[in-house]
C-alpha positions as a Python dict, from the first residue, in 0.01 Angstrom:
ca = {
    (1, 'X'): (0, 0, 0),
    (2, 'X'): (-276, -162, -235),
    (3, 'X'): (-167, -275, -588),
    (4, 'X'): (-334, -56, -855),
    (5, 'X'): (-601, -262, -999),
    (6, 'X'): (-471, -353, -1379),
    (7, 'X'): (-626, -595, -1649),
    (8, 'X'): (-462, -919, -1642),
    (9, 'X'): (-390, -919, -1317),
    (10, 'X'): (-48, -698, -1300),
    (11, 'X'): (26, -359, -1066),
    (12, 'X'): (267, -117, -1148),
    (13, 'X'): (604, -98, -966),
    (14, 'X'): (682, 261, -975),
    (15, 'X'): (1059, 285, -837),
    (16, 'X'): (1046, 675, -818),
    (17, 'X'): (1048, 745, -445),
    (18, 'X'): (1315, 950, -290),
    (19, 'X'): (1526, 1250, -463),
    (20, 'X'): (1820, 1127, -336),
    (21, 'X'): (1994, 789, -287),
    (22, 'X'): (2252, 714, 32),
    (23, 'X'): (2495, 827, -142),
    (24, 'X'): (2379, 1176, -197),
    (25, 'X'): (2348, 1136, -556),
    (26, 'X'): (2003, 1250, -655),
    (27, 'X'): (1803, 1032, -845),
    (28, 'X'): (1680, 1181, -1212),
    (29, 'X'): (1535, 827, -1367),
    (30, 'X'): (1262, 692, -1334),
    (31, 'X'): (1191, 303, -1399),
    (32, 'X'): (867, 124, -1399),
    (33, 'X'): (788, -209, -1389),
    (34, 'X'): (497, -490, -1424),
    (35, 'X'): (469, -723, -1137),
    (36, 'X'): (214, -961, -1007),
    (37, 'X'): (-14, -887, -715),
    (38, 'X'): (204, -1137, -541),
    (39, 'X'): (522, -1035, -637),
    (40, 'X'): (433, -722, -525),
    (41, 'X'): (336, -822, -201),
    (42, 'X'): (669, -1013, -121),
    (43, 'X'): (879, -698, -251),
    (44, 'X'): (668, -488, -32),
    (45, 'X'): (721, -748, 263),
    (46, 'X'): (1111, -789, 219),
    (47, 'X'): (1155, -384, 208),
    (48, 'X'): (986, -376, 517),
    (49, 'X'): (1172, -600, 691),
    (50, 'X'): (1469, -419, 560),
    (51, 'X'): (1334, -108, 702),
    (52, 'X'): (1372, -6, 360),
    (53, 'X'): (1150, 172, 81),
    (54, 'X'): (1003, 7, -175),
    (55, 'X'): (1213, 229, -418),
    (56, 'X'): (1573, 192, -216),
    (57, 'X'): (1495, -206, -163),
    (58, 'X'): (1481, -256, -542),
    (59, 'X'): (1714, -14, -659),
    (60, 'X'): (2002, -225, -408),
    (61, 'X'): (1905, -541, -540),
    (62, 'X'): (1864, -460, -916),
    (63, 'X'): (2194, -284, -885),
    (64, 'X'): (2350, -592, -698),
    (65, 'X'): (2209, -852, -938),
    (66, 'X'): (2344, -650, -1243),
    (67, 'X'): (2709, -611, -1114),
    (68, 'X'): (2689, -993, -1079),
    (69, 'X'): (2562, -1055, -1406),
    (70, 'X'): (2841, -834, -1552),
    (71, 'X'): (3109, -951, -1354),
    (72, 'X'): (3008, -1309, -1457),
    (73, 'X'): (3073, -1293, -1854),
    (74, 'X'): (3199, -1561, -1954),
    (75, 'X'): (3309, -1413, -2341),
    (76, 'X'): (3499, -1108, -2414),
    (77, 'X'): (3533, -988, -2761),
    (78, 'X'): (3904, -806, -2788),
    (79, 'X'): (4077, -692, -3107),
    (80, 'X'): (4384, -890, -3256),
    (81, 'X'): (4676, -684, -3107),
    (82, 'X'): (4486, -731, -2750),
    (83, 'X'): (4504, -1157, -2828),
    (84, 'X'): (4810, -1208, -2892),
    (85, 'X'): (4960, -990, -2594),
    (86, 'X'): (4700, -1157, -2398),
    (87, 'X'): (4862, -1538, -2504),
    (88, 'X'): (5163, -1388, -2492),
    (89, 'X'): (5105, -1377, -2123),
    (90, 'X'): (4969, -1716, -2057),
    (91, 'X'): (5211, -1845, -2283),
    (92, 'X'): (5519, -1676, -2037),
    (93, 'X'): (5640, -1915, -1793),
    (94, 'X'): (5543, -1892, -1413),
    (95, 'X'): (5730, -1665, -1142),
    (96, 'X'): (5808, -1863, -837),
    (97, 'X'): (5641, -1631, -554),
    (98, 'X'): (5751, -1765, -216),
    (99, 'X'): (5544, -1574, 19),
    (100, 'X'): (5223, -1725, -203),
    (101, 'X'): (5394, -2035, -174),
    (102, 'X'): (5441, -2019, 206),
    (103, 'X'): (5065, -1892, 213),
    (104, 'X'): (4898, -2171, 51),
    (105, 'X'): (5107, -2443, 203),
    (106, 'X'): (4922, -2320, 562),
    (107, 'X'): (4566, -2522, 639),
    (108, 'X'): (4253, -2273, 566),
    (109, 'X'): (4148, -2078, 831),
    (110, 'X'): (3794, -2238, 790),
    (111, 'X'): (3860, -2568, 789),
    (112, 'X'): (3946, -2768, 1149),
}
């Protein structure tokens, strides 16, 4: 596939492709994006090595990267109520759990 020839030296990413995704849903959206003649190429490469469309390759990894990204705030904003039940519960004092206990007093299964 041959990059669109753009001013400044950018293709367009069109991540339109199939109607539906593995999961049956079918896709409605359509995003489009600016990339490099190189970064195309590489995205191109990696989907193809992933016996993978351009559009499914993408959508996995921009999907992946933005559960990560959400799942790895580091501030949470919660009403008054919500803080002091939530100190109320670090302030409690620990439960003795002796299966955990039993558990982490074995050597990891990954170390020798």
């Amino acid at each position: 596939m041959n990059p669109v020839p753009v001013l400044s030296g950018y293709s367009d990413l069109y991540c339109l492709g199939q109607n539906s995704s593995d999961m049956g849903e079918t896709r409605l959206d359509g995003l489009q994006l600016r990339v490099t003649p190189q970064q195309r190429e590489i995205i191109e490469s990696a989907a193809a090595s992933q016996n993978e469309t351009i559009t499914d390759y993408v959508i996995r990894h921009a999907v992946s990267a933005a559960k990560e990204d959400l799942a790895d705030h580091r501030f949470f904003t919660i009403d008054d109520a919500a803080w002091v039940e939530f100190n109320a519960l670090l302030e409690r004092p620990p439960v003795y759990k002796p299966r955990l206990a039993k558990l982490l007093a074995q050597p990891a299964p990954w170390r020798d």
